[in-house]
N, C-alpha and C positions, 0 to 999 in steps of 0.2 A: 700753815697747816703742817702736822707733823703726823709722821707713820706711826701706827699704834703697834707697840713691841710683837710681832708674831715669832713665835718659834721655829727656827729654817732648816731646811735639812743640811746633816753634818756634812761637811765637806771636810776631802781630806786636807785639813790646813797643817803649818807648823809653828813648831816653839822653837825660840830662839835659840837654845840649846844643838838642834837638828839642823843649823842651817851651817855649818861646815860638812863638805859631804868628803869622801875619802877617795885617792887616785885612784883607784881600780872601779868604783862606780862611775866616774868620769871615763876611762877606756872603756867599757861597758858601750855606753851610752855612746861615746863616741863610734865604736865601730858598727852596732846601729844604724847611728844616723848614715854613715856613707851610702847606705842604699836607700835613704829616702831624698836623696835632695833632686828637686825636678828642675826645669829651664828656667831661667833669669825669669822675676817676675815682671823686667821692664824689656825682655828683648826685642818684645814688637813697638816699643815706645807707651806712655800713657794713652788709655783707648777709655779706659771707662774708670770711674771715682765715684766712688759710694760717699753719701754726706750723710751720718746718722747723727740728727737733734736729741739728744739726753732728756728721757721721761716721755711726759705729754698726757693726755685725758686725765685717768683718774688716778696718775701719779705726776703731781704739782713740782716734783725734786723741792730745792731749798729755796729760800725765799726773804727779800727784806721789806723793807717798810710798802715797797709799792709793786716792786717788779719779783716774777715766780722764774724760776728758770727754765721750766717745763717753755713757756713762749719767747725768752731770750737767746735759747738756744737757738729754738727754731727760726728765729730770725735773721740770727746769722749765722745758719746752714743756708735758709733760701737767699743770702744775700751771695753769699760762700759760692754758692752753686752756681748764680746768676754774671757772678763775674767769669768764672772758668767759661761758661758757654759763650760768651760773649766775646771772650777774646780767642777762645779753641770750639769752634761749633761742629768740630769733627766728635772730640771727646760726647763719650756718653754720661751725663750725669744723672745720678740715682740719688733720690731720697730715701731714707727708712719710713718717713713721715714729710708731710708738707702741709698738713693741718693737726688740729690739738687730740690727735687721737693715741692710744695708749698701746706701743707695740712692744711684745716681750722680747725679753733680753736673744732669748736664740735665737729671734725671728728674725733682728734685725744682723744676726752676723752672716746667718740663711741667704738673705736679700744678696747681700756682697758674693757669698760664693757663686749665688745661683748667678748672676751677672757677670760672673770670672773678673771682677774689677782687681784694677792694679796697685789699690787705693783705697785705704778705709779710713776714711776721717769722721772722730766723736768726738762731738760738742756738747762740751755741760759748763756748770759754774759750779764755785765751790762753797759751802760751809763754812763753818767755824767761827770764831769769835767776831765780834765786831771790830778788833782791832788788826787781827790778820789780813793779808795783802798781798797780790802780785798775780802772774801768769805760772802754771805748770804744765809740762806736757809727759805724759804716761804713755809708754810700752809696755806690753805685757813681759811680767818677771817677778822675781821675786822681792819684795815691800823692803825696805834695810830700818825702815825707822816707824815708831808707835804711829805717827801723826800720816805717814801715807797708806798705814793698814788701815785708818780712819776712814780715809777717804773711799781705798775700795771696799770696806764692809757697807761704807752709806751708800754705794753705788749698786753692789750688787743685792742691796739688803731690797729693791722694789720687786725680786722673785715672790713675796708674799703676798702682791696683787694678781698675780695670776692666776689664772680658774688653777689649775692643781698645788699652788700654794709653794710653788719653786718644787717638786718632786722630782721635775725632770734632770735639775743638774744634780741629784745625791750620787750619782755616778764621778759628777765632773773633781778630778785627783787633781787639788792646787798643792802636794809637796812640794817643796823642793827638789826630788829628784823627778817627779812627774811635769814641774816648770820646767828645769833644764832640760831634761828630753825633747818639750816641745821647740826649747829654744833652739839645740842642736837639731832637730827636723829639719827647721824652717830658720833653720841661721843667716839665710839668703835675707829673709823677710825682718828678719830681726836687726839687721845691721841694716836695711832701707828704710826701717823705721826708725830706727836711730837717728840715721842722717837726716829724715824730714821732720825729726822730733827739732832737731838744734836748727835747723834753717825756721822750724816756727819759732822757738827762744829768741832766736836774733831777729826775726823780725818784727815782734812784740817786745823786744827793748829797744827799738829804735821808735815807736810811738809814747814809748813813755812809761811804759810797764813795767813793773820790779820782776827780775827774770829769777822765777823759783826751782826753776831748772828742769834737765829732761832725768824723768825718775821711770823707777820699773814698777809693776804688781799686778795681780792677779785679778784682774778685772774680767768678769764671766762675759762681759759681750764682746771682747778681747778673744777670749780662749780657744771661739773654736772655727776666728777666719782665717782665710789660706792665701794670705796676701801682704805685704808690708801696710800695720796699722796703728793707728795713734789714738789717743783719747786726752783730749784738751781741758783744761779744768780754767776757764778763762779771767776766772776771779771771784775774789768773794759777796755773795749778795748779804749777809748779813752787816756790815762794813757800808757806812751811809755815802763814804766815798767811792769804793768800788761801785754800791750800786745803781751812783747817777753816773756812771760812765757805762757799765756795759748793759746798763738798763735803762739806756738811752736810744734814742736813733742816730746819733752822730757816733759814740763811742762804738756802738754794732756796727757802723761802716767802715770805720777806723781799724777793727778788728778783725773783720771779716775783708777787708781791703789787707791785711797784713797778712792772714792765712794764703790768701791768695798769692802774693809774693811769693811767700815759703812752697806753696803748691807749682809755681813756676820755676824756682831756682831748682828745687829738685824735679822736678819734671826735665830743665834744660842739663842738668846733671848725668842723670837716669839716661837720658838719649846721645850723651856723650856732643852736647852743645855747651856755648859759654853763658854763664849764667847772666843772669840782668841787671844792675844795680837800679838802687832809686837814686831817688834827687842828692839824698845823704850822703851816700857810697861817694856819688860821683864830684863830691867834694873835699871830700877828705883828701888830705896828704897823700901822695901815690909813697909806700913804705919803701925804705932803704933796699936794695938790692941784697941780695941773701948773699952772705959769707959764702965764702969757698967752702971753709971747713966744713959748713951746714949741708950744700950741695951736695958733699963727697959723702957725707955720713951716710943715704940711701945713696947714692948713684954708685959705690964701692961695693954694693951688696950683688952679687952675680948670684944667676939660677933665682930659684922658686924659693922663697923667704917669708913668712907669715911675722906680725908683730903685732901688739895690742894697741891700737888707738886710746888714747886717755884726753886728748883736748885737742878742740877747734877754737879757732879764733879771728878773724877779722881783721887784726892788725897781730904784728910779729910779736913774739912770747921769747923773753931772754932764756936759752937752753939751762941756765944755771936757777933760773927762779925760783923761789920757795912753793910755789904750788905743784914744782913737781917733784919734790919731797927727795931731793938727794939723789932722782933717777937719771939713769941716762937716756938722753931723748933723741930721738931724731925728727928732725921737721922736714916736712915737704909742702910745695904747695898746690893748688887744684880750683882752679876756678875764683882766684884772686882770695882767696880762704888759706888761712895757713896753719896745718895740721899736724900733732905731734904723737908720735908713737914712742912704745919703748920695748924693748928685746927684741933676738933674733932667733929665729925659730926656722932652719932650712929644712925644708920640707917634711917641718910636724906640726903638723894643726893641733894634732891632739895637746901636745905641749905648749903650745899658746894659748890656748883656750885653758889649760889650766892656770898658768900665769894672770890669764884674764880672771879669772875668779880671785886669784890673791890680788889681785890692783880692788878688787870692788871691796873686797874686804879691808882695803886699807885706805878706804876714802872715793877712789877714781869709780864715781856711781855709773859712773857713761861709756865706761871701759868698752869695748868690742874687737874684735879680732879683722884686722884689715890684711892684705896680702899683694904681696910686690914680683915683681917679675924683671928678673933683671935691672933695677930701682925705680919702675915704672908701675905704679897702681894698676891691677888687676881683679877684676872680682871676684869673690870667694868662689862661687859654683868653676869658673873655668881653672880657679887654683889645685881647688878637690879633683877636679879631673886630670889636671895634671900630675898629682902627687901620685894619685894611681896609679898609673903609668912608670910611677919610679919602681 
C-alpha cells in the first residue's frame, strides 16, 4: 500500500548551498544556548523509557511481499519493552502504541515529555530498493546526503493522515540554523543520543547486521522531545532478505534482544556502572595494553579541556590510520570501548563545537564534542558550569 501524494505544509527546509553557516551565527547561538541547558538528563539514573513503534492503523509505513512495518515495528517495541521490565521492574516502560492504532507524530513525542522519560526509543524499518540493506540509527540533525533526506521526508511525509492534514508542524523551522540551535539547547541530549545510537550500531553488527551507521536528520517526531532520542530504521522490507529476518519472530527477538543490550550498556554508562558484555565480548582477545605515549596524550591535558569525538571502537584503532584522515587523535578508554578525539580546546566550547562542524563537513558524520577534566571524562553540562566560572 502506498501514500497518495498529498501536498504538505512548507517547512522551513534547506538547500545544500545554505548548509555552511558562518562563526558569528555559531557565537550567537552558542551564547544562547548557555542559558538553556538544564540537569543531566540521567542524574537520577534511568527511571522511565518511552518505546515509540513507527506508524500503525491507517498508516501501513513500507511493506514487502508479506510483512507491513506498521506490525513489525510494534513487535519489537513490545518485545523491546518486555525485556527492560523484566530485568529492571523498577523502570517505567511507556508505549506510544501497543496495538495497531494510528498515533500522530506530536502525540507520540507529547507521551515522552509528558512521562519526563530519560529515553525515547523509535522503531521503524526502512524502504528502498530491493537490493538495499543493513541496520541505521538517526539523531535528530541535519541530513548530509540525498538518500537520508529520503528517508526523513517518507517518515515525516504520514502528517497527511492527520485530521488537519500535518497544519500543525507549518510552524515547525527544520533550517540549519533553527537544527543547530536545538542542537546547542539540548547538547546534553544530543551527545546521549549519540552514544546510545553507537552502543545500538554495535550491538546489531554483532547479530549479523551490516552497520549503516549512526546518522543525523530532521525527523518531526524527533524535533520536539526533551530528552536524549533515537529513531531506528531496522532494515529494509522491500529486500526478500531483510524481510524474512525482521519479519520474522526469531529475527524481532534477535533484534529487540540487541536493543536491549545497547539500552543496558548505556543505561550502566549513564549511571556511571561497568558495562556488560555478551557471550562475544567475553571472548574475544582481552587488547594489548595502551602505550605510554597514548595514556599521556589526555592524562598531560590539565584543567578543563573540550575535544571533538570522531570514533568508538571495540577493539584499539592505530592513532596513524587512514580513517582518521592525517588528524591527530587522542584515544582513551571507558568501559572497555576505546574512544578517539581530536583537538584541544581549554575552556571553549564555543571553539570545539565549531571544529565539530568542520570534522562533519569532512566526512566524521558522528563527530560530538566530549570534555575532560584534568584527562579524566566529564560531562558537558558539569564542564558548561565550570567554564562559567572561568
Amino acid at each position: 500500500m502506498r501514500l497518495k501524494r498529498t501536498k504538505l505544509p512548507k517547512f522551513k527546509l534547506f538547500e545544500k548551498n545554505e548548509q555552511k553557516l558562518h562563526l558569528f551565527a555559531w557565537m550567537v547561538l552558542f551564547l544562547v544556548s548557555l542559558n538553556s541547558f538544564g540537569q543531566s538528563p540521567t542524574k537520577h539514573g534511568i527511571k522511565t523509557v518511552v518505546i515509540d513503534a513507527g506508524h500503525g492503523g491507517k498508516d501501513p509505513g513500507c511493506h514487502g511481499s508479506f510483512a507491513h512495518e506498521k506490525i513489525v515495528c510494534l513487535e519489537m517495541a513490545l518485545k523491546l519493552g518486555a525485556k527492560i521490565k523484566a530485568k529492571y521492574p523498577e523502570i517505567n516502560v511507556v508505549y506510544t502504541r501497543t496495538t495497531d492504532v494510528f498515533v500522530e507524530l506530536i502525540d507520540r513525542a507529547n507521551i515522552a515529555n509528558k512521562a519526563n522519560a530519560d529515553l525515547f526509543i523509535c522503531i521503524h524499518a526502512n524502504a528502498g530498493s530491493s537490493s538495499a540493506y543493513g541496520t541505521e540509527t538517526y539523531v535528530l540533525g541535519l541530513h548530509r546526503t540525498e538518500a537520508q533526506q529520503r528517508v526523513m521526508e517518507r517518515e515525516n511525509s504520514i502528517i497527511a493522515l492527520e485530521d488537519d492534514k500535518g497544519a500543525k508542524y507549518k510552524d515547525f523551522d527544520l533550517s540549519p540554523d533553527a537544527i543547530i540551535q536545538l542542537q546547542l539547547q539540548g547538547s546534553v541530549y544530543l551527545n546521549h543520543s549519540i552514544e546510545f545510537a553507537e552502543y545500538l550500531q554495535k550491538e546489531f553488527k554483532k547479530i549479523g547486521r551490516y552497520d549503516r551507521g549512526v546518522k543525523q536528520a530532521g525527523f518531526l517526531v524527533l524535533y520536539k522531545t526533551t530528552m536524549p532520542s533515537v529513531l531506528i530504521e531496522t532494515g529494509f522490507l522491500p529486500n526478500p532478505t531483510e524481510e524474512k529476518f525482521i519479519g520474522s519472530s526469531d529475527g524481532q527477538e534477535k533484534m529487540s534482544s540487541a536493543m536491549f543490550r545497547a539500552f543496558e550498556n548505556y543505561k550502566n554508562q549513564m549511571e556511571g556502572k561497568s558495562v556488560s558484555k555478551s557471550p562475544v565480548e567475553l571472548v574475544e582477545k582481552t587488547p594489548d595494553p595502551k602505550p605510554k605515549e597514548q595514556i599521556s596524550q589526555v592524562a598531560d591535558s590539565s584543567g578543563l579541556v573540550f575535544r571533538v569525538q570522531i570514533e568508538t571502537s571495540d577493539r584499539k584503532v592505530a592513532l596513524n590510520s587512514a580513517r582518521f584522515k592525517g588528524l591527530e587523535v587522542y584515544e582513551y578508554e571507558e568501559n572497555s570501548i576505546f574512544k578517539y578525539c581530536t583537538g584541544t580546546f581549554k575552556n571553549d566550547l564555543a571553539g570545539a563545537k565549531n571544529y565539530k562542524n568542520e570534522l562533519i563537513e569532512k566526512g566524521f558524520n558522528h563527530a560530538f564534542v566530549a570534555a575532560f577534566l584534568n584527562g579524566e571524562r566529564i560531562s558537558i553540562e558539569k564542564a558548561i558550569k565550570l567554564a562559567e566560572k572561568k
